[in-house]
One Martini backbone bead per residue (centre of mass of N, CA, C, O) as a GRO file, in nm:
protein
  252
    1UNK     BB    1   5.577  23.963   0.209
    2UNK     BB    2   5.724  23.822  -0.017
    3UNK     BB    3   5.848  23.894  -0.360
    4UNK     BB    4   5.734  23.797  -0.641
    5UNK     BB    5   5.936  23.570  -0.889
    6UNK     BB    6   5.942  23.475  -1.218
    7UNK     BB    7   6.118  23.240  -1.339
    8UNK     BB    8   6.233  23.160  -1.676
    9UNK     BB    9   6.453  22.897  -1.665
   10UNK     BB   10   6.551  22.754  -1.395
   11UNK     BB   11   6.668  22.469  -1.503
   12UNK     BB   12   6.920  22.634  -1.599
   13UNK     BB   13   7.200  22.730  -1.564
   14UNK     BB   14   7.117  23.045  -1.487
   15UNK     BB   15   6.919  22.941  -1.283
   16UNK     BB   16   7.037  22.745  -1.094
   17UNK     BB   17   7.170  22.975  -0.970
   18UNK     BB   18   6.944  23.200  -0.899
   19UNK     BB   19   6.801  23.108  -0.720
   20UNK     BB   20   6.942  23.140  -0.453
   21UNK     BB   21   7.001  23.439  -0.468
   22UNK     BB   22   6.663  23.513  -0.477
   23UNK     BB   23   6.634  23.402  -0.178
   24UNK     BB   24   6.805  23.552  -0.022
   25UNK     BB   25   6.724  23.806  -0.083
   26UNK     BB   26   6.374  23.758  -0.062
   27UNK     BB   27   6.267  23.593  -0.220
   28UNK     BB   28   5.964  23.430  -0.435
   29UNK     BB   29   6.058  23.137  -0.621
   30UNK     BB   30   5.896  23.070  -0.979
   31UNK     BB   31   5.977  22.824  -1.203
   32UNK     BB   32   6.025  22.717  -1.491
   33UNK     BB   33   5.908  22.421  -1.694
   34UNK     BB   34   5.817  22.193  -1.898
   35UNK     BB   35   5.968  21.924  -1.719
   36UNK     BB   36   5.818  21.762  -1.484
   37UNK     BB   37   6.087  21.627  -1.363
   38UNK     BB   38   6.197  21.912  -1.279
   39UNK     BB   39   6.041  21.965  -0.979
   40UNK     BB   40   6.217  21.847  -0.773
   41UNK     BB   41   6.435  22.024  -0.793
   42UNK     BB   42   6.280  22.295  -0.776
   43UNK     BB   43   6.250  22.250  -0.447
   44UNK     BB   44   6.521  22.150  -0.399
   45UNK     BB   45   6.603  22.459  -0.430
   46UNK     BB   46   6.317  22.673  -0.331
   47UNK     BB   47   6.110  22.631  -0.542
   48UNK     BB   48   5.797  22.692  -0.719
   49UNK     BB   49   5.694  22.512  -0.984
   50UNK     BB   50   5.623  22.554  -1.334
   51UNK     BB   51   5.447  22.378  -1.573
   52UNK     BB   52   5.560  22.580  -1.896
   53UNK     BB   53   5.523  22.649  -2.218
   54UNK     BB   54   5.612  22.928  -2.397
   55UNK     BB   55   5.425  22.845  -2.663
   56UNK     BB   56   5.185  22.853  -2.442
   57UNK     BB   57   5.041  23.096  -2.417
   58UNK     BB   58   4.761  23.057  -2.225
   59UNK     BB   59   4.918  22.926  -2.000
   60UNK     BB   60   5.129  23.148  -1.951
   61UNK     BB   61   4.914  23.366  -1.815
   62UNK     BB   62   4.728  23.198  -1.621
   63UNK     BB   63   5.004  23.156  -1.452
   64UNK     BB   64   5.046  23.454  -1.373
   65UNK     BB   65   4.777  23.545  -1.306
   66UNK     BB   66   4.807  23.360  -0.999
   67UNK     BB   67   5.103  23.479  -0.927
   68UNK     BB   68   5.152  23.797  -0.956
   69UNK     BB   69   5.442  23.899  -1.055
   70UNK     BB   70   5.683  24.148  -0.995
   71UNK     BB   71   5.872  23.972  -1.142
   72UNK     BB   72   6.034  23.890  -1.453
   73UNK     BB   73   6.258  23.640  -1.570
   74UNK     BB   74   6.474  23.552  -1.871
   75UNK     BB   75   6.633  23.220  -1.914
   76UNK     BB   76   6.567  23.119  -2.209
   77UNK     BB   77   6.651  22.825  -2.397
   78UNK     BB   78   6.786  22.631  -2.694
   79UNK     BB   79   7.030  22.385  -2.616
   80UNK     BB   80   7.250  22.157  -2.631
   81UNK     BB   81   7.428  21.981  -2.396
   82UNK     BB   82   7.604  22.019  -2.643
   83UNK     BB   83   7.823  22.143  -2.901
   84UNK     BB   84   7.733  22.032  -3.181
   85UNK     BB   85   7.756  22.085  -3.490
   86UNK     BB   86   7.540  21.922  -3.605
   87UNK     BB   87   7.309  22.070  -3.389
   88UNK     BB   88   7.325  22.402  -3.453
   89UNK     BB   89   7.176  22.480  -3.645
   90UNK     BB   90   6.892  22.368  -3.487
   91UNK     BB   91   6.937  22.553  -3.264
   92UNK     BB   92   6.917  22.840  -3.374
   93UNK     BB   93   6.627  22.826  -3.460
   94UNK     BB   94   6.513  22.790  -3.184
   95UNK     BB   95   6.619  22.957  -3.039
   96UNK     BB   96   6.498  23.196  -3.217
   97UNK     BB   97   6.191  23.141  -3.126
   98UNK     BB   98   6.238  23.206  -2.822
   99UNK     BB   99   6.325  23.506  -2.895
  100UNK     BB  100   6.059  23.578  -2.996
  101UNK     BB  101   5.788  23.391  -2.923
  102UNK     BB  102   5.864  23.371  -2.612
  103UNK     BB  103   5.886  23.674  -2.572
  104UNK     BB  104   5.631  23.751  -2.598
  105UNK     BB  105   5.440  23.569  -2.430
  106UNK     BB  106   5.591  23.681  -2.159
  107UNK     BB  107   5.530  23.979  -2.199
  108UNK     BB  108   5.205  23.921  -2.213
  109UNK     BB  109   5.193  23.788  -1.910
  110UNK     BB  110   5.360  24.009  -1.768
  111UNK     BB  111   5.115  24.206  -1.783
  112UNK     BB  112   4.853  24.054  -1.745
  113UNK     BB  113   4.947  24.041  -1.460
  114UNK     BB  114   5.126  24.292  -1.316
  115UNK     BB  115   5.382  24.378  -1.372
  116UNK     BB  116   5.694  24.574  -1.325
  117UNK     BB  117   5.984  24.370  -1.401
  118UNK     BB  118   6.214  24.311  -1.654
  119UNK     BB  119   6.445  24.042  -1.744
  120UNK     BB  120   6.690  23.986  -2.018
  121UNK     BB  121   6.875  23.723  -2.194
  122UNK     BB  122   7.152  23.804  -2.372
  123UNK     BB  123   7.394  23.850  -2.636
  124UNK     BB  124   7.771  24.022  -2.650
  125UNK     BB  125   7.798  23.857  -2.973
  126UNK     BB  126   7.623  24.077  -3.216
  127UNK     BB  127   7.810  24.266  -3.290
  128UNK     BB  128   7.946  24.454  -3.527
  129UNK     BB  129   8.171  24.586  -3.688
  130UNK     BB  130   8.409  24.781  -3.494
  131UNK     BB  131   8.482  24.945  -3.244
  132UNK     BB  132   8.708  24.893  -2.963
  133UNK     BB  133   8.505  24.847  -2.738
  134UNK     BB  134   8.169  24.698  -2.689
  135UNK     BB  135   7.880  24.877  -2.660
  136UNK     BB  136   7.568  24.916  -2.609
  137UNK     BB  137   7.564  25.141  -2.887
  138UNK     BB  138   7.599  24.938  -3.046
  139UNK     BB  139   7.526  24.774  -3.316
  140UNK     BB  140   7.412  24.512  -3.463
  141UNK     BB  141   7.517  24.247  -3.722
  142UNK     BB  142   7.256  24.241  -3.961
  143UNK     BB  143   7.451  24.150  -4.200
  144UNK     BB  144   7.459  23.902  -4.159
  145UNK     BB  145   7.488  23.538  -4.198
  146UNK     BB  146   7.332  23.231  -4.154
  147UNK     BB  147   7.344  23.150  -3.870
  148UNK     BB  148   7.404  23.441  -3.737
  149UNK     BB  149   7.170  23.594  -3.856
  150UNK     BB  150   6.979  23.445  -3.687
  151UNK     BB  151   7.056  23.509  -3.410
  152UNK     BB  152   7.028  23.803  -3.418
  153UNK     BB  153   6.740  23.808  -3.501
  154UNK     BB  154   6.658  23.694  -3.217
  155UNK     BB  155   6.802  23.916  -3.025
  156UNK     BB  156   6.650  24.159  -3.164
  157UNK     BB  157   6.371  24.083  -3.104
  158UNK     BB  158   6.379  24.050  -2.800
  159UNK     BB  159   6.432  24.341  -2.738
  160UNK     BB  160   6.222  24.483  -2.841
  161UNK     BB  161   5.999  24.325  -2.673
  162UNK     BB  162   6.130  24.420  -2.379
  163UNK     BB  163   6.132  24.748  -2.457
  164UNK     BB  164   5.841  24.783  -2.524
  165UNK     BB  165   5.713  24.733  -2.278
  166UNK     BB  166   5.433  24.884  -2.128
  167UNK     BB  167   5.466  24.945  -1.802
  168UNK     BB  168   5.792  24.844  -1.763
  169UNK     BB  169   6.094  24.732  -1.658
  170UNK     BB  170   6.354  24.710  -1.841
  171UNK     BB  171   6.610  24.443  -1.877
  172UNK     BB  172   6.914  24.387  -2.076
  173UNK     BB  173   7.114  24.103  -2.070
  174UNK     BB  174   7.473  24.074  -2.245
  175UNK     BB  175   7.613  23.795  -2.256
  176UNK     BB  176   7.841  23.582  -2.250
  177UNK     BB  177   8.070  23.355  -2.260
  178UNK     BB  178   7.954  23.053  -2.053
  179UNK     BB  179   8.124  22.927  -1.765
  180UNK     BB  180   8.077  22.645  -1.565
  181UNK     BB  181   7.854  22.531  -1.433
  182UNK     BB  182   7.631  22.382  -1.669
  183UNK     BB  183   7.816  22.406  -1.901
  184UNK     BB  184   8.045  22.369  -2.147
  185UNK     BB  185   8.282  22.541  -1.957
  186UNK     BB  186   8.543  22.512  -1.760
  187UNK     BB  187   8.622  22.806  -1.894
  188UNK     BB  188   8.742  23.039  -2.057
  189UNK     BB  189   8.558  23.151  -2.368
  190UNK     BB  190   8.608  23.360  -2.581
  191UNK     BB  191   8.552  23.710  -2.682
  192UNK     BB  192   8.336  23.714  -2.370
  193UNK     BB  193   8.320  23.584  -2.117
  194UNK     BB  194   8.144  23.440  -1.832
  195UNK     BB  195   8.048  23.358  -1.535
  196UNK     BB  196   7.729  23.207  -1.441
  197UNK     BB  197   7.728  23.364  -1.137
  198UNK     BB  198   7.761  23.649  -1.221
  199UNK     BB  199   7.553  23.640  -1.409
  200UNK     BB  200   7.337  23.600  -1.201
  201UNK     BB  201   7.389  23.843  -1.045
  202UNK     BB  202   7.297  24.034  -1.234
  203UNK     BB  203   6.991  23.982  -1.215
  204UNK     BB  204   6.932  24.088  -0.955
  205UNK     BB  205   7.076  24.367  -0.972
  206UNK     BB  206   6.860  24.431  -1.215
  207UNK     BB  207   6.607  24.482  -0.975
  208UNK     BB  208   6.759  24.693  -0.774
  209UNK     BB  209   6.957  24.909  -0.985
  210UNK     BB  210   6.728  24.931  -1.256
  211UNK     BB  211   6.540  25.184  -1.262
  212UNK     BB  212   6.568  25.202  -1.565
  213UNK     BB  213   6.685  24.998  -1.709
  214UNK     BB  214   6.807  24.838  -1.980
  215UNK     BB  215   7.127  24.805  -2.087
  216UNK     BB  216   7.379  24.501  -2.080
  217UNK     BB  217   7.696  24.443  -2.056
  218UNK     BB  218   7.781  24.091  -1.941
  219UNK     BB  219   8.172  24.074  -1.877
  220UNK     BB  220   8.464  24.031  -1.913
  221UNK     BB  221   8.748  24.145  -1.935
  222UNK     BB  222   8.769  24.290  -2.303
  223UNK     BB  223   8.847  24.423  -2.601
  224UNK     BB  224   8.556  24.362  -2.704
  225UNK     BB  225   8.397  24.416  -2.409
  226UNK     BB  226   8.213  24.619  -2.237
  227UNK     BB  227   8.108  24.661  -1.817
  228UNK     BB  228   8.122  24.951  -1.718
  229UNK     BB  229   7.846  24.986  -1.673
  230UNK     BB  230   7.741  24.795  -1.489
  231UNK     BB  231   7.950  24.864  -1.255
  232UNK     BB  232   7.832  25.157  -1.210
  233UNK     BB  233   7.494  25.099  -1.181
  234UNK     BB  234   7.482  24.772  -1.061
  235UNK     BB  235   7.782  24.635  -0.898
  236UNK     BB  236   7.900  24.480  -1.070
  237UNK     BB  237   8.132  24.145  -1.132
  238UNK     BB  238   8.302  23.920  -1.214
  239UNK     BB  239   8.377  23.777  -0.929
  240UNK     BB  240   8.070  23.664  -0.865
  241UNK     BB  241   7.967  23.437  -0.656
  242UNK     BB  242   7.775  23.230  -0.445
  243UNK     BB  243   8.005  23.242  -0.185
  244UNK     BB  244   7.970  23.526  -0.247
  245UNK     BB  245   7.891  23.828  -0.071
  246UNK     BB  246   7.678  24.077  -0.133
  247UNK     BB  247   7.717  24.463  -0.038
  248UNK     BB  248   7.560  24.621  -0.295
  249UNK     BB  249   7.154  24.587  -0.132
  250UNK     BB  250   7.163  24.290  -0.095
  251UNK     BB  251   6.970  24.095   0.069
  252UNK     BB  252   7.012  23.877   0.379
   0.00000   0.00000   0.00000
């Protein structure tokens, strides 16, 4: 019997990526999404969907504990189809909500559940400055202010809830800026691009070879950030697609 994963924003972007990888892999995959009109689709992609709101902590709990999965992957966010200036404001707090109490929600489901690993998307361009590139080891930009400062502190939540889970092998992946299928980018954009596709491969690779967990920058090579740490521990590259088979452990 394949191991069970339940995926937390399946039908996001980097969700929609990573359902066929963690399939191909041999997992039974979970899907999560609060709207009931998505459940057509992740069937059609393979995945078993689940119906339920990050912040409705006990429907959250009910329903891992009865799917009890292996691992959980958090890759839920909450931002707007376009990134319009004037709607960024409210979706920075929002989505600093979901990395808050939505991510408490589901570290305590899925401890509930009798999970063993998490993997938790976080994000690579919220680091103070300082020398370049930026690696795992250097600090969040706490003093940061306005937006930005929201931001910050929504990530730094995540991460926090994320590794002090007890119990659990926890892994926090921090993407770069996102190009590629279901983005907002068609093309590299940002201080530390990174193809959505790419994204979900390191997620897998963070289920099978971060044997203990850990933080990992994942972006493509650039002055900004270092990813050079996932490349030697996790086998990861920046030019991972869905249609190139990955041979470093991942099964087929």
């Amino acid at each position: 019997m394949s191991e069970k994963i339940f995926l937390a924003g399946a039908a996001g972007a980097i969700g929609t990526a990573l359902v066929p990888l963690l399939i191909e892999a041999g997992y039974t995959v979970y899907g999560s999404t609060r709207r009931p009109e998505r459940a057509h689709t992740l069937e059609a992609r393979g995945a078993r969907p689940v119906i339920v709101d990050v912040f409705n902590a006990e429907a959250l709990r009910v329903a891992l504990k009865r799917i009890a999965p292996m691992a959980v992957i958090h890759q839920l966010t909450d931002l707007p189809r376009d990134l319009d200036p004037k709607l960024m404001a409210d979706a920075a707090h929002g989505n600093a909500r979901v990395r808050t109490e939505g991510t408490r929600n589901l570290v305590a489901a899925a401890l509930a559940a009798g999970s063993r690993r998490l993997v938790a998307q976080s994000i690579a361009w919220m680091y103070a400055p300082g020398p370049l590139p930026h690696v795992e080891e250097h600090p969040f930009d706490l003093e940061a202010e306005g937006i930005r400062r929201v931001s910050v502190d929504g990530v730094a939540a995540l991460e926090r809830s994320v590794l002090a889970a007890a119990g659990l092998t926890a892994t926090v992946l921090r993407y770069g800026q996102l190009y590629g299928p279901g983005t907002w980018n068609s093309g590299p954009k940002g201080t530390c691009p990174v193809h959505v596709e790419a994204a979900a491969w390191a997620a897998v690779l963070a289920l099978q070879h971060a044997e203990g967990g850990g933080i990992f920058n994942i972006a493509e090579d650039s002055p900004e950030v270092s990813s050079e740490k996932a490349k030697r521990k996790l086998g990861w590259n920046a030019s991972l697609r869905l249609r190139l088979r990955q041979r470093q452990g991942v099964a087929s």
